[in-house]
C-alpha positions, 0 to 999 in steps of 0.5 A: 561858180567856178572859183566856189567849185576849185575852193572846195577841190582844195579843201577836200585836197587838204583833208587827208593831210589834216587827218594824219596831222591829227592821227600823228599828233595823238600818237605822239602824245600817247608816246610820250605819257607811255614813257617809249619817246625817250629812250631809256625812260622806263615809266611816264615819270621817268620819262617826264623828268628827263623831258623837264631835264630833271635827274634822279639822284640816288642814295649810295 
């Protein structure tokens, strides 16, 4: 009983830590679709292409 009783002190120990994971996961996410985790990418697509390594190449 009282190994039950420390596994779930444990598991309600790890709950805030599982919370934020998730909590900093999709605001990572929303960043990057946004186009504000890579500076200077001033849309989503731009913002892909310089993640994917892509450059944009412009007519003179």
């Amino acid at each position: 009983m009282l190994n039950h009783q420390q596994s779930v002190v444990y598991g309600l120990s790890l709950f805030p830590w599982l919370v934020s994971f998730v909590f900093l996961g999709k605001l990572a996410q929303w960043a990057l679709f946004s186009g504000q985790l890579f500076f200077g990418a001033g849309n989503s697509e731009n913002c892909l292409n310089q993640f994917l390594g892509k450059r944009e190449v412009r007519a003179v």
